[in-house]
C-alpha positions in Angstrom: 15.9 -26.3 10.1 13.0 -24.6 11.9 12.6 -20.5 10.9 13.3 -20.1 14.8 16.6 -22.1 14.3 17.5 -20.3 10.9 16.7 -17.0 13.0 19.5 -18.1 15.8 21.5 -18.7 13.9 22.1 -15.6 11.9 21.9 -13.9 15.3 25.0 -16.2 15.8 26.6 -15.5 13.2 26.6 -11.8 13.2 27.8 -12.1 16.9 30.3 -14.3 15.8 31.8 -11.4 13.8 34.9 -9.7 15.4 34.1 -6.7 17.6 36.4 -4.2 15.6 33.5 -5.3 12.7 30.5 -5.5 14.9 31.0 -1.8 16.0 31.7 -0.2 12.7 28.4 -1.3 11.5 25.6 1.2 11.5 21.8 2.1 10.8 21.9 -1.8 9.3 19.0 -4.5 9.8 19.0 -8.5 8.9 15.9 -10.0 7.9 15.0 -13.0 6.8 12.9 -13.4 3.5 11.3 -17.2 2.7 11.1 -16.5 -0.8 12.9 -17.7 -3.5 14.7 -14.6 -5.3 17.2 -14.2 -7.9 19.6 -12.7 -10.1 19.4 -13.6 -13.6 19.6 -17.3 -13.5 21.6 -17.4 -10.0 20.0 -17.8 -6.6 20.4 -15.2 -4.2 21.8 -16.5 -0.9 21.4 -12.2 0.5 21.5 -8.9 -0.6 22.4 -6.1 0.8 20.4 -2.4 -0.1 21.7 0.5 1.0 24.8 3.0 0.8 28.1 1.5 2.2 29.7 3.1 5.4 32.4 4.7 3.6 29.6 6.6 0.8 27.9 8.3 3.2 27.9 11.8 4.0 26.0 14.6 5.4 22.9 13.5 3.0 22.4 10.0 4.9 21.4 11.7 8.2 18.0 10.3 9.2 17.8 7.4 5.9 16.3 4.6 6.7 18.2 1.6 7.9 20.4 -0.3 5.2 19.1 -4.0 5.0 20.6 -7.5 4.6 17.9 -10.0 3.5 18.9 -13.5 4.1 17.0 -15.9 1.5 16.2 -18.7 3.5 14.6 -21.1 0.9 17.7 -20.7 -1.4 20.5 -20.9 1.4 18.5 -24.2 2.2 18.6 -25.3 -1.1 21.9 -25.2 -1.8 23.0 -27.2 1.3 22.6 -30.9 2.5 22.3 -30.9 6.1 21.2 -28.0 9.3 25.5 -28.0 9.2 26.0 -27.0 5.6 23.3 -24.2 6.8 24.7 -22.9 9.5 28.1 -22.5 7.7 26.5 -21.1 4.7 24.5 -18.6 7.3 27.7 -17.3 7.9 29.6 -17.2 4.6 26.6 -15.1 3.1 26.2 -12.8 6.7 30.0 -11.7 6.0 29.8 -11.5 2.0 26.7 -8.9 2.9 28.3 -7.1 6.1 31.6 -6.8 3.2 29.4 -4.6 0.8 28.2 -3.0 3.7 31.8 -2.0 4.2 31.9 -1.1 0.3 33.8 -4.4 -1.0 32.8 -5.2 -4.1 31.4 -8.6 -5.7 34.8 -9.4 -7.5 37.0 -8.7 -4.0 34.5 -10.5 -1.9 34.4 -13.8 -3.8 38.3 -13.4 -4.6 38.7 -13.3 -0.3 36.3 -16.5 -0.5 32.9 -15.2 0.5 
């Protein structure tokens, strides 16, 4: 898959989300990194960096954008075809937008993200 494709389709996928989620998220950006990063010895499919919707408070005015990086190089890596991307695309866009919402790692993965 082409970085333009990889691109769409996290587009996609984020407008896939439902519209009670898409408007709730705020001061959030998606990139996409071609590196190869980890966590220990896991790869990291995303990350998301910043302070969940429900921690912030009158400090947060003016922050910077929070950020979810997709890794594009790992998510590749751990698929077998441009469909195994485009579903994985999605799995780790909603498993990021979840912290985002302040879910943690445990809750996340137990929901099957």
């Amino acid at each position: 898959m082409t970085k333009e494709e990889f691109e769409k389709e996290a587009e996609a996928a984020f407008s896939g989300l439902p519209e009670e989620f898409r408007e709730k998220v705020s001061n959030l950006e998606i990139v996409l990194d071609d590196s190869a990063a980890k966590s220990g010895e896991a790869l990291l499919l995303g990350l998301y960096a910043g302070v969940p919707v429900g921690d912030r408070g009158t400090f947060y005015a003016g922050a910077l954008p929070d950020k979810i990086t997709l890794f594009r190089k790992n998510i590749e890596s751990v698929c077998g075809n441009d469909g195994e991307v485009k579903n994985e695309i999605k799995k780790t866009i909603i498993h990021e937008i979840a912290h985002h919402f302040g879910l943690d790692e445990r809750t996340i993965r137990k929901a099957g993200f």
